[in-house]
C-alpha atoms as an extended CHARMM CRD file, in Angstrom:
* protein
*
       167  EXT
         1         1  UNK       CA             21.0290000000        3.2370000000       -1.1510000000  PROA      1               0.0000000000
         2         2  UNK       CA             22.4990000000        3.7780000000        2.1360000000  PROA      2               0.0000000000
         3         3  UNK       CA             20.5740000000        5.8120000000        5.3450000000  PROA      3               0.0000000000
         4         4  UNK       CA             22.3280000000        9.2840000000        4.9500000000  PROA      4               0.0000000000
         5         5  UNK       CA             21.7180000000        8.9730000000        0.9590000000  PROA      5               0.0000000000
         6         6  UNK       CA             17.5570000000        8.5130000000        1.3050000000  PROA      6               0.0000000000
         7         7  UNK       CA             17.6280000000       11.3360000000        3.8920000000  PROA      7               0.0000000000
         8         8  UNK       CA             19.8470000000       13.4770000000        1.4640000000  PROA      8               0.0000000000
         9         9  UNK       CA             17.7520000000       12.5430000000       -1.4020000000  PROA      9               0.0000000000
        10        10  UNK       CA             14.3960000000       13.2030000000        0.4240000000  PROA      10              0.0000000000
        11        11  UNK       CA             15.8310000000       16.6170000000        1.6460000000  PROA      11              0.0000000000
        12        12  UNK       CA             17.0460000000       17.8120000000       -2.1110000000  PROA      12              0.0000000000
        13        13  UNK       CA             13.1990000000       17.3880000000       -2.5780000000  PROA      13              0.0000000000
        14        14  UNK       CA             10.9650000000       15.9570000000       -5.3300000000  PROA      14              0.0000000000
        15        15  UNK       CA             12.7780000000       11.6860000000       -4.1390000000  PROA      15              0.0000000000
        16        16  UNK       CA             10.4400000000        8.8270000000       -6.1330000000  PROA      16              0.0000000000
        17        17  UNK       CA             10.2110000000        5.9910000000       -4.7320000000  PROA      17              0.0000000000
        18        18  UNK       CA              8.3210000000        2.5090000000       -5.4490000000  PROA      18              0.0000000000
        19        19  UNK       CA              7.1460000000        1.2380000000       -2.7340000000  PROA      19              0.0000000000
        20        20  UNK       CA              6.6660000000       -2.9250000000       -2.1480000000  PROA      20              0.0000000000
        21        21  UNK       CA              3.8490000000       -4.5060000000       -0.5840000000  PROA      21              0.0000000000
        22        22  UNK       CA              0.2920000000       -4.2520000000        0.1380000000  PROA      22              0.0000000000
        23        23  UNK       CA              0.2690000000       -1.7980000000        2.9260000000  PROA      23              0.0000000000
        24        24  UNK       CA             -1.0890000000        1.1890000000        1.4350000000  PROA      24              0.0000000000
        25        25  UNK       CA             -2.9140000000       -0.5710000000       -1.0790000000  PROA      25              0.0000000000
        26        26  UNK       CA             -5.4870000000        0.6220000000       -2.3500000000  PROA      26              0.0000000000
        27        27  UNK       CA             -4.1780000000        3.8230000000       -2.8570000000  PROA      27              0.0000000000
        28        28  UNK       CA             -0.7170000000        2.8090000000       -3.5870000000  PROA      28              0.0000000000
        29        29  UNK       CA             -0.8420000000       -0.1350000000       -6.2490000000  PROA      29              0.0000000000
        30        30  UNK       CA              2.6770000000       -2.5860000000       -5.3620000000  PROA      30              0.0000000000
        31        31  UNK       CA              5.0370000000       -2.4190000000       -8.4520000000  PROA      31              0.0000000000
        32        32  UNK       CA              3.2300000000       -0.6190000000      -10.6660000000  PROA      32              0.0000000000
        33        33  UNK       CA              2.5920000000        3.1040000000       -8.4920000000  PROA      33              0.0000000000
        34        34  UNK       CA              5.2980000000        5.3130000000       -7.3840000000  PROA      34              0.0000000000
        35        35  UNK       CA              5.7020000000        8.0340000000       -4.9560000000  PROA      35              0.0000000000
        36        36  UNK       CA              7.1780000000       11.6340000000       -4.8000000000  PROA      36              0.0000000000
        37        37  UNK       CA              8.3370000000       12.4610000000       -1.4540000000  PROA      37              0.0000000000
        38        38  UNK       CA              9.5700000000       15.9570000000       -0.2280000000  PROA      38              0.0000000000
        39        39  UNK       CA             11.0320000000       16.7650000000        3.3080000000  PROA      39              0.0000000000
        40        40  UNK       CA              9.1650000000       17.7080000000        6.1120000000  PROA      40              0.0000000000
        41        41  UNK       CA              7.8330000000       21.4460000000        6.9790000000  PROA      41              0.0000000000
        42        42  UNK       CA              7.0240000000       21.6360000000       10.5130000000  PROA      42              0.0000000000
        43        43  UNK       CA              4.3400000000       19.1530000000       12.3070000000  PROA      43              0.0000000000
        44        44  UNK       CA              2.4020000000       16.6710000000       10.3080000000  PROA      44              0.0000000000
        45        45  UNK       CA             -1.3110000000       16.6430000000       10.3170000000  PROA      45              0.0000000000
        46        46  UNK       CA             -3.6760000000       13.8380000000       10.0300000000  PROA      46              0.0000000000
        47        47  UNK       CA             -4.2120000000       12.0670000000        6.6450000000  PROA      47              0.0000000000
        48        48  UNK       CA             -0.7510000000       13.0230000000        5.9850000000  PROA      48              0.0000000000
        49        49  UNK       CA              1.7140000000       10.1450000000        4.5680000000  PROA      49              0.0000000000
        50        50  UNK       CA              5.2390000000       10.1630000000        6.1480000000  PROA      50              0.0000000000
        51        51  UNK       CA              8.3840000000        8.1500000000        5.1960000000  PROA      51              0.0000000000
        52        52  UNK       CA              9.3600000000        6.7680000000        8.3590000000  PROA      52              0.0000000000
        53        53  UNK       CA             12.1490000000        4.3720000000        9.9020000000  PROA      53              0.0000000000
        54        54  UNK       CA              9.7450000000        2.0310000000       12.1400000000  PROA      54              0.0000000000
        55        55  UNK       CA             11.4880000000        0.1300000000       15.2050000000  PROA      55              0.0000000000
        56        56  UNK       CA             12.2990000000       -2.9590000000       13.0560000000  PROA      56              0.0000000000
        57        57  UNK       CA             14.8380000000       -0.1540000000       10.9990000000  PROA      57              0.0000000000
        58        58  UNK       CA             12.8340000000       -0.7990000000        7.8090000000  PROA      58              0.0000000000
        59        59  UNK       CA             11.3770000000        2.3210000000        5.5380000000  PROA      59              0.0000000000
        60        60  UNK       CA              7.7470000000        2.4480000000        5.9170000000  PROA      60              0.0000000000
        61        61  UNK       CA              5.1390000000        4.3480000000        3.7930000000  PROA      61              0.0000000000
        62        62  UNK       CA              1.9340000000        4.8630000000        5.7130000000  PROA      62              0.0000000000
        63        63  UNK       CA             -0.8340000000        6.9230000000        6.7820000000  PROA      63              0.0000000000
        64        64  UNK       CA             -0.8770000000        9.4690000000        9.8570000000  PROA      64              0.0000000000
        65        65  UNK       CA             -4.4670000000        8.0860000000       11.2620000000  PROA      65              0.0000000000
        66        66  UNK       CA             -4.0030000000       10.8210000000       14.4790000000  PROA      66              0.0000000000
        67        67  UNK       CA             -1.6740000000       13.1930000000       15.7200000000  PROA      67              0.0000000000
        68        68  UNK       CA             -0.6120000000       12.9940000000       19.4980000000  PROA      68              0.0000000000
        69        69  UNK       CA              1.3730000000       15.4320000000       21.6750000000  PROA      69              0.0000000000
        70        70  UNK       CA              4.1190000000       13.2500000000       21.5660000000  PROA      70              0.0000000000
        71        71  UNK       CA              3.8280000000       11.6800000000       18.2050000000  PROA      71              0.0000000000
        72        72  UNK       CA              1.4240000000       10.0900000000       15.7910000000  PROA      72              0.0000000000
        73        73  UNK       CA             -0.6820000000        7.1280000000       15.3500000000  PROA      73              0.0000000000
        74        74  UNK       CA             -0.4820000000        5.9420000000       11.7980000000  PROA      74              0.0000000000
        75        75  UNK       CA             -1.3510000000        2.8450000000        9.7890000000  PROA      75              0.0000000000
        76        76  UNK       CA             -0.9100000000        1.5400000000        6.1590000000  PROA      76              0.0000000000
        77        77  UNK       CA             -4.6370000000        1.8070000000        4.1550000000  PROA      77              0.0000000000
        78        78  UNK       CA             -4.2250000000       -1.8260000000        3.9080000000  PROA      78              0.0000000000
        79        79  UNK       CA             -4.0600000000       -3.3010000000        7.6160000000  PROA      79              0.0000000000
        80        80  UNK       CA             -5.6550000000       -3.4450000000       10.3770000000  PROA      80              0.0000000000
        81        81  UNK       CA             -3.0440000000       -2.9710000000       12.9760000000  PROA      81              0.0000000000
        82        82  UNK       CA             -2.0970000000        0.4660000000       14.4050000000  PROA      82              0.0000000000
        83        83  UNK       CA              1.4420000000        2.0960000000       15.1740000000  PROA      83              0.0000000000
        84        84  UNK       CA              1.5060000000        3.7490000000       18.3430000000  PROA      84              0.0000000000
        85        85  UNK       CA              5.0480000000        4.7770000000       18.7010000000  PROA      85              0.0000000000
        86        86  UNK       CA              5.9810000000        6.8410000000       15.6690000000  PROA      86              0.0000000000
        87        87  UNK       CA              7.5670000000       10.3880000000       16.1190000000  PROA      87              0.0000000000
        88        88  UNK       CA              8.7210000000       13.0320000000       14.6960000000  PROA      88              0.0000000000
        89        89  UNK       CA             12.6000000000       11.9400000000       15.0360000000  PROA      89              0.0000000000
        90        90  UNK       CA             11.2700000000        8.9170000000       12.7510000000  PROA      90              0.0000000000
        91        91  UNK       CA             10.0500000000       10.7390000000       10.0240000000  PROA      91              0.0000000000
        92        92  UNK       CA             12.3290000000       11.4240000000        7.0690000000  PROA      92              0.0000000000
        93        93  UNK       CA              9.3950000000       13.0780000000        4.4390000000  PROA      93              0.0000000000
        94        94  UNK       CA              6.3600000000       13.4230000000        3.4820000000  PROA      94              0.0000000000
        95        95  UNK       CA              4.0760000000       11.6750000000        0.7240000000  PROA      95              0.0000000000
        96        96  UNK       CA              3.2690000000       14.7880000000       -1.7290000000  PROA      96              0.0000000000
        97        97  UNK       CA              1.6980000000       13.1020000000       -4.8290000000  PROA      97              0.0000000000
        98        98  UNK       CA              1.9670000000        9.5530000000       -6.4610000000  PROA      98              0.0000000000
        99        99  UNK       CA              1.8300000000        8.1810000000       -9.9710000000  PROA      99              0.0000000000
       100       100  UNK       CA             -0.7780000000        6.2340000000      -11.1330000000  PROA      100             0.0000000000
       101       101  UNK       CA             -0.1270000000        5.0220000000      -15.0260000000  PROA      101             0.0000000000
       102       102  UNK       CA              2.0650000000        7.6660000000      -15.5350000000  PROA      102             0.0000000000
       103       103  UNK       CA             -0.4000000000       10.5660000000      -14.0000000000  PROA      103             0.0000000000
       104       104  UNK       CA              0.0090000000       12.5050000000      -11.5380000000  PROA      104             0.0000000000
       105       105  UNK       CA             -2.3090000000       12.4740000000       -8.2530000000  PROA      105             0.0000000000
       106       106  UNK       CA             -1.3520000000       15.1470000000       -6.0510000000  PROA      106             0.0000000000
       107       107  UNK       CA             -2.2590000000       15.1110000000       -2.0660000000  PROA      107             0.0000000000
       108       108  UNK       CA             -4.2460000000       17.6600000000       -2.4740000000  PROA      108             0.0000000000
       109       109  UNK       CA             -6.5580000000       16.5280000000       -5.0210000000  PROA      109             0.0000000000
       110       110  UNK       CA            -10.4830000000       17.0270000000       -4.6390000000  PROA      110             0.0000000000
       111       111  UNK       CA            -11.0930000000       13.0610000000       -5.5700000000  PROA      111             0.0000000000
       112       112  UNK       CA             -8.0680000000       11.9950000000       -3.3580000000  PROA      112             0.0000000000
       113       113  UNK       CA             -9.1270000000       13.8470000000       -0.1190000000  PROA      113             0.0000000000
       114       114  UNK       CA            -12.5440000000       12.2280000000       -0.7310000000  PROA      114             0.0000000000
       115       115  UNK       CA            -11.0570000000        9.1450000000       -0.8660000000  PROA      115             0.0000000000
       116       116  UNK       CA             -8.8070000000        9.3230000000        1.6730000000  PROA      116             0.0000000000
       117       117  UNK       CA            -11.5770000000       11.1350000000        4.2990000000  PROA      117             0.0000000000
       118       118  UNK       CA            -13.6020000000        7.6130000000        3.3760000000  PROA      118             0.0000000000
       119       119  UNK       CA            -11.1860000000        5.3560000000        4.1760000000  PROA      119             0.0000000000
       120       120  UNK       CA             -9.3550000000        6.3280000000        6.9970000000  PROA      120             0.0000000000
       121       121  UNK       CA            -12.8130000000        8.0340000000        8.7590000000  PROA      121             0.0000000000
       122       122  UNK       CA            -14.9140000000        4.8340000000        7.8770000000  PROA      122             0.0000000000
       123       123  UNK       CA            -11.6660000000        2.5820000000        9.6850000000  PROA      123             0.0000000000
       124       124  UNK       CA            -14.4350000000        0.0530000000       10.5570000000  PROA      124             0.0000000000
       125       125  UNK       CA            -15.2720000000       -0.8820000000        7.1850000000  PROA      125             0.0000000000
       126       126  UNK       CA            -11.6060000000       -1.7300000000        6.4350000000  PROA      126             0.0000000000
       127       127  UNK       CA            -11.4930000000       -5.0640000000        7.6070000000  PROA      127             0.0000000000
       128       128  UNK       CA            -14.1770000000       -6.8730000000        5.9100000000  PROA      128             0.0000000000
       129       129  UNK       CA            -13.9390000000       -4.8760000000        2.5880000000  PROA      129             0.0000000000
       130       130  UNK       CA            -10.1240000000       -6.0360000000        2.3590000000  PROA      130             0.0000000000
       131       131  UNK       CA            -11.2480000000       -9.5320000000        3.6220000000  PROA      131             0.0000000000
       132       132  UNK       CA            -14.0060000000       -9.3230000000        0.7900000000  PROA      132             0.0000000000
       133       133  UNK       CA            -11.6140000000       -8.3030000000       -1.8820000000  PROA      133             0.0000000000
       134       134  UNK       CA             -8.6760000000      -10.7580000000       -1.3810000000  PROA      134             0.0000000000
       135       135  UNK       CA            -11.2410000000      -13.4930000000       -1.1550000000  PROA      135             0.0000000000
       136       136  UNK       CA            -12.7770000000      -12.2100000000       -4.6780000000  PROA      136             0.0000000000
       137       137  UNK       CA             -9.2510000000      -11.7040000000       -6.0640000000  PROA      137             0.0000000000
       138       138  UNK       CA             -8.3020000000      -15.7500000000       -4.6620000000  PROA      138             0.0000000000
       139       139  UNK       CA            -11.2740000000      -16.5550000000       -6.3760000000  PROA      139             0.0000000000
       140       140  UNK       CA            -10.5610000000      -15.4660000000       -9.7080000000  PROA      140             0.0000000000
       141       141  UNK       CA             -7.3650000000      -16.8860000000       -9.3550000000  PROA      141             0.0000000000
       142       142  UNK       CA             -8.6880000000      -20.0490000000       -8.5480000000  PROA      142             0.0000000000
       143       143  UNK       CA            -10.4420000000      -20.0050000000      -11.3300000000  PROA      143             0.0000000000
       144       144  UNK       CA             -8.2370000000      -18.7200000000      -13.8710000000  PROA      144             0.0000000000
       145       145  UNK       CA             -5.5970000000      -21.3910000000      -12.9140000000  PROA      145             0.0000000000
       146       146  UNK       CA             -8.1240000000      -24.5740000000      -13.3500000000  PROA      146             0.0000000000
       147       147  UNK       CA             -9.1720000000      -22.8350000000      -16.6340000000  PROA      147             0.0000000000
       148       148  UNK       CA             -5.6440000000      -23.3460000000      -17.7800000000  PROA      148             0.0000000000
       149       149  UNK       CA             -5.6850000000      -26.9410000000      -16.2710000000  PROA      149             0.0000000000
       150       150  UNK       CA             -8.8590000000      -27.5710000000      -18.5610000000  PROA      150             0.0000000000
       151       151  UNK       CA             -7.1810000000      -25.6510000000      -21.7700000000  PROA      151             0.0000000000
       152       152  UNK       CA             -3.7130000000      -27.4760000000      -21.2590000000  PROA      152             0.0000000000
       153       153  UNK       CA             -4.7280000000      -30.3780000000      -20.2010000000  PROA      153             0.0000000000
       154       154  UNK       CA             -2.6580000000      -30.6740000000      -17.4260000000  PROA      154             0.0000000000
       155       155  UNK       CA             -3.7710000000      -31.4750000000      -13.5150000000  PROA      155             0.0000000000
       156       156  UNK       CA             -6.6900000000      -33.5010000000      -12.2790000000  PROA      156             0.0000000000
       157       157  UNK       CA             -8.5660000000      -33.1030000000      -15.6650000000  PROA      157             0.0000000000
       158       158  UNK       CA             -6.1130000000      -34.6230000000      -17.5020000000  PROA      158             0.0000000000
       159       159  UNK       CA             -6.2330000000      -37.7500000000      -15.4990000000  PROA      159             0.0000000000
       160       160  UNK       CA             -9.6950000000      -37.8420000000      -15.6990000000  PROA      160             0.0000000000
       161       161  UNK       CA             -9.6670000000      -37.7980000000      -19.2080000000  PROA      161             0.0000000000
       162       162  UNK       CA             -7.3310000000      -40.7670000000      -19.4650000000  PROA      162             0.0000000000
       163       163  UNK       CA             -9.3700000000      -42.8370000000      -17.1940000000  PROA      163             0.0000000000
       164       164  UNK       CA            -12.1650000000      -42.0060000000      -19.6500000000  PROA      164             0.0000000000
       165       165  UNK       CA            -10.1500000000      -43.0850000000      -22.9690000000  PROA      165             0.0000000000
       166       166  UNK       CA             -8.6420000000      -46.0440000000      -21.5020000000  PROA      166             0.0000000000
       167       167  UNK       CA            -12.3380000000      -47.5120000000      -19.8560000000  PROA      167             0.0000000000
């Protein structure tokens, strides 16, 4: 889909998208969540979720973590690094709602605000509770894969196992 189609498509209203990546996790789950995005009334406030065009040209789903006179930082729920230079000429929409296993979570949900007052006002806690989660998730992994070594005999097992038959 070209530029002016997206832009079209966001203005028409109601434009779902499914976003890639691991930015806005863990709100926004890659390939399995989707988002609804409507066009842009006035100035954006903070905890807001524009589409944006970032310098690089690229679409880029994240959250609005302050609004400036001139623009607004923002960052994706799961990094660490801020955008500074983000402006209003930049923004194409706004996040209204996402699906989540085929419900619907609107922005203005009770258990969503909480959620998203937590994360974004409690920005120090980000870093280690991501590090702490992709090191439990590449632990399982880890595991699960020399589980299937064990089970299909294939890997450093194996080899161990003929070393044991032929001895």
């Amino acid at each position: 889909m070209t530029v002016d189609k997206i832009e079209d498509a966001v203005a028409k209203g109601n434009f779902v998208i499914h976003p890639h990546g691991v930015s806005m996790w863990p709100m926004i789950r890659n390939g399995t969540d989707s988002v609804v995005i409507n066009p842009v009334e006035g100035r954006l406030k903070k905890y807001d979720i524009p589409l944006y065009i970032d310098r690089r040209g690229r679409y880029v789903v994240h959250r609005i973590m302050k609004v400036t006179d001139n623009g607004y930082v923002i960052c994706g729920d799961g990094l660490f690094e801020i955008e500074y230079d983000i402006t209003d000429k930049n923004i194409i929409g706004v996040v209204t709602g996402f699906f989540r296993k085929e419900k619907y979570i609107s922005c203005d949900n009770k258990k969503y605000m909480r959620y998203v007052h937590f994360w974004v006002d409690n920005f120090y806690l980000r870093k280690p509770t991501i590090k702490l989660v992709r090191k439990i998730r590449r632990a399982k992994q880890l595991l699960s894969e020399y589980k299937y070594r064990i089970i299909h005999g294939k890997g450093k097992y194996k080899n161990l196992q003929k070393k044991e038959i032929d001895s």
